[in-house]
N, C-alpha and C positions, 0 to 999 in steps of 0.2 A: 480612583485610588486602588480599588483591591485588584483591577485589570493590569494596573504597574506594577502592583506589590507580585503577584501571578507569574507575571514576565519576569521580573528581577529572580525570583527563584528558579525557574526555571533555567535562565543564564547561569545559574551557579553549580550545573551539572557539568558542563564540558568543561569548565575554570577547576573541578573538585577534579576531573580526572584528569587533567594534564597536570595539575600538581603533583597527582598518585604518581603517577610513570615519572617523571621527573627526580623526585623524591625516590621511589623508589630505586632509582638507577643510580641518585649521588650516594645513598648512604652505604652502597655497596661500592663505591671505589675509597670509602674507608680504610686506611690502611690497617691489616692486622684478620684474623680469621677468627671470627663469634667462639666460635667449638674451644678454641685454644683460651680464649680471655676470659672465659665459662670454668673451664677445666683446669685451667695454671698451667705456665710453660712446662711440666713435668708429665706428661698428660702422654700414654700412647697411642699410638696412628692408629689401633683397633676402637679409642675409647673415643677419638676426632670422628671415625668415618661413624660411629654408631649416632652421634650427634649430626652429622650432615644429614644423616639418613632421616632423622627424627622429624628435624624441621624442613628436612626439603633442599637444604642447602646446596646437595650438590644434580638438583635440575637445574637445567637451563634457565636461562632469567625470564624469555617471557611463558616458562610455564610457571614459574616463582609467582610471579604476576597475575598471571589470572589464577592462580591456585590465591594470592593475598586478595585479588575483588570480590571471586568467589563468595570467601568465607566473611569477606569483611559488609557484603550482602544481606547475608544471614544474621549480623550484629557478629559475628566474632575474628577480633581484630589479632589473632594469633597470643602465643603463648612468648613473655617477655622470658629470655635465656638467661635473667640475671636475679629477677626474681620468682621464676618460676611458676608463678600462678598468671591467668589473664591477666592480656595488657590494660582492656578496658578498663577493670577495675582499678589496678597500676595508676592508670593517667587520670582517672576522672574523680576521683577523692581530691584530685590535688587543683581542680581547676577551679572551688570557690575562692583558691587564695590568688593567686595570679588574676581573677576576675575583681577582686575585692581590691587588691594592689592597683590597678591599673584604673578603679573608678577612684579611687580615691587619691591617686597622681592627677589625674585630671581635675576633680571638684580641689583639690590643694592648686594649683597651676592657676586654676580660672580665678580662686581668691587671691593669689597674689597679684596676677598680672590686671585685673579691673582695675584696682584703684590707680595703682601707678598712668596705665594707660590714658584716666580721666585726666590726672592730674598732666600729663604730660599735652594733652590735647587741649584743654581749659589755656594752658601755659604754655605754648606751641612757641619755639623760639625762643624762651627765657631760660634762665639759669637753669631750672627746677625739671624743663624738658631735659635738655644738656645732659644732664645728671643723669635723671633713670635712664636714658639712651646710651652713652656711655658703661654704666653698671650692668645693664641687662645685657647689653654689646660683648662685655669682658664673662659674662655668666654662659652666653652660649658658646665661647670656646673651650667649655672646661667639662672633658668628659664624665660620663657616667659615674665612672667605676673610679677616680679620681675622688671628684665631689663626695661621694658615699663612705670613704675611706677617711676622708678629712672631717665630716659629719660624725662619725663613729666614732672616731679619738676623740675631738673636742668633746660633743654633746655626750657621748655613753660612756668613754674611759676615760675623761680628767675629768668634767664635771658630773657625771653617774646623774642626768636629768633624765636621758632614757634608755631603754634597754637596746641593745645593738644586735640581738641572734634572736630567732624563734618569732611563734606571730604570738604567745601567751595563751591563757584558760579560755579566752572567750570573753565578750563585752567590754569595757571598759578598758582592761590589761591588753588585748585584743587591735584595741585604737591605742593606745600608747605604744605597742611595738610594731604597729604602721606606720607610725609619723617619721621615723629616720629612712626609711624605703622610700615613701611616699613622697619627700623634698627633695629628694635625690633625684627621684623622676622629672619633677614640678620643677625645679630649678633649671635643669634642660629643654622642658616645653616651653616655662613662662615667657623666656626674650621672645619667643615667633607671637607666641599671643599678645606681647602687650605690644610687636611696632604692628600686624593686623590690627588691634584693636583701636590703637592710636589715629593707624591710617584712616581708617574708617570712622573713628569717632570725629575725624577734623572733615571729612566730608559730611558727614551727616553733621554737625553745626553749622557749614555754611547754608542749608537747602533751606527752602522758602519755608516750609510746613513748621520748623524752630523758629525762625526770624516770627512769625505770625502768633505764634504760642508765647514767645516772651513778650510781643506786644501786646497781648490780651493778660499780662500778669498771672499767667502760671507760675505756680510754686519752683524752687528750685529742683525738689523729690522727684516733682512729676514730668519737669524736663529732663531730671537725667535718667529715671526708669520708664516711660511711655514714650519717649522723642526720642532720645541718646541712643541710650544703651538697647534696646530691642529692636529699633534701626541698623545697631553694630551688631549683632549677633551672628549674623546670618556667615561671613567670612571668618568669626572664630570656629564657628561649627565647621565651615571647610577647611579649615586647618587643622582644627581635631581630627577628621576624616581622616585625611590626607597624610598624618603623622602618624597615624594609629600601627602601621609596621614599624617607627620607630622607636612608639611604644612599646609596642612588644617586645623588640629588641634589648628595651633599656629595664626590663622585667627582670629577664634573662639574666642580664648582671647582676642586678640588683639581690635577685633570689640568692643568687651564690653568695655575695657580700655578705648579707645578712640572714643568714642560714634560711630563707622561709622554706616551707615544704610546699611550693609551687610546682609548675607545669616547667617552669626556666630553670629551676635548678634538675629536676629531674630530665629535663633535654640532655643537661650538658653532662649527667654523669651518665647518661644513657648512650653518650657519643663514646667517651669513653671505656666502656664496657663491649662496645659494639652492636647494642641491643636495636637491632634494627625496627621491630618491631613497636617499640616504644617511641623510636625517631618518629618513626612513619604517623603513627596516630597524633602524635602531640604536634606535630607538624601543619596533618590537616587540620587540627584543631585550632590553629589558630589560622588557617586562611579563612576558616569559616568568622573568625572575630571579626579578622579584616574586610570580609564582604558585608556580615550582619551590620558593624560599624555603619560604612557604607551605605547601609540601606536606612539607615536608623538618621543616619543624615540627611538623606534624601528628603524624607518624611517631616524633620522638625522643620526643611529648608520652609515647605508648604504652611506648617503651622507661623512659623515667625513669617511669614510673609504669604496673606492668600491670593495676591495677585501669580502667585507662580504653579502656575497648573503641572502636576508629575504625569497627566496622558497625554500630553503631548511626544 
């Protein structure tokens, strides 16, 4: 285990810098010049070239580049042009929210799509299937930023059951102005989770190891949490995996909709402003979610199942 875990990190050195180059090369065919979006269209060409000079702008790009590894080496991820002080501290105040958003779309997601999925698999071919297939069918064609807008009017501006902007004080206020973000994600995720879950729950009821448990009169509980459901786990956790950049993505919108002060909302007014520096970190930051994901998957794969060895 710790010889895989070893190797996995290490793989995640040349995946971090072909991101950097990458990233660094798109967020500079931006259209539009930093100095200028910094300083306002009224701005003169002595007060542009003192800013190019500042941050380096007008080197060549792969000295930009290794001037950005350099420093970002050292822990210092350059000086954001919009807010003027470190990026680091810029982006990383804002990533318990966008980390908090995105666990709590998933744990919302997994509680809707379980039950439905039992039920539909218990009821394989009847009406009851029909239905949630059907409904969750019509739930994944309905975008993000659609969903969230239609969430917000109903739930926050006609009936004012929850609040629609900010994450609140902390604890309790905190979870209540998560929960319109949060469904918004979950509503998106839940159709893939509940036909994986389905699929898999109607395989694992045919396998011998059930048929033998309910001929020994096991409880209903214990075949659906010890037989069922921990037997199916194993292909929702790769689909969590799997989706986890489309999660991110649906952050992204999300943060805007509903004002949070996330990692997604500050991306998009960072493209906006041209803050290249802010792209760039919040960027790798989240390739890093995407690989840690990943590896965090890896690991439960072994735990819900030990016949599945990770050194090989």
């Amino acid at each position: 285990m710790t010889r895989y875990i070893v190797g996995r990190l290490l793989q995640i050195v040349p995946v971090i810098v072909g991101i950097s180059i990458v990233v660094f090369l798109l967020v500079r065919l931006i259209p539009g010049d930093p100095a200028t979006a910094m300083l306002g269209s009224r701005a003169t060409a002595e007060l542009i070239a003192r800013v190019h000079d500042q941050f380096g702008l007008d080197l060549p790009l792969w000295r930009q580049y290794l001037n950005y590894v350099g420093h970002a080496l050292q822990g210092d991820f350059g000086v954001s042009f919009f807010y003027q002080t470190g990026v680091w501290e810029v982006t990383i105040e804002r990533l318990p929210t966008t980390l908090l958003l995105m666990g709590s779309s998933i744990l919302l997601s997994v509680i809707l799509a379980a039950p439905f999925a039992v039920i539909a698999a218990v009821r394989r071919g009847g009406a009851a299937d029909q239905a949630i297939r059907l409904v969750f069918t019509a739930a994944l064609g309905m975008p993000a930023f659609w969903s969230g807008i239609v969430l917000a009017v109903l739930l926050g501006a006609r009936l004012r059951l929850l609040p629609t902007s900010g994450l609140g004080e902390g604890g309790l206020e905190t979870v209540r102005h998560l929960i319109l973000p949060s469904l918004t994600i979950a509503l998106a995720l839940s159709p893939i989770l509940v036909r994986t879950l389905r699929s898999s729950l109607i395989e694992v009821i045919g396998s011998d190891y059930v048929t033998t448990g309910t001929a020994m009169g096991l409880r209903r509980s214990t075949l659906l949490v010890s037989y069922l459901l921990r037997n199916s786990l194993r292909p929702v956790v790769s689909i969590i995996s799997i989706n986890v950049g489309y999660l991110i993505g649906g952050t992204v919108i999300v943060e805007q909709i509903f004002s949070l002060p996330g990692m997604g909302s500050l991306l998009i007014g960072s493209i906006g402003t041209r803050d290249y520096a802010i792209i760039q970190l919040v960027t790798l930051i989240f390739a890093l979610l995407v690989i840690a994901v990943n590896l965090v998957a890896d690991l439960l794969y072994s735990l819900l199942d030990p016949r599945i060895s990770l050194a090989r």
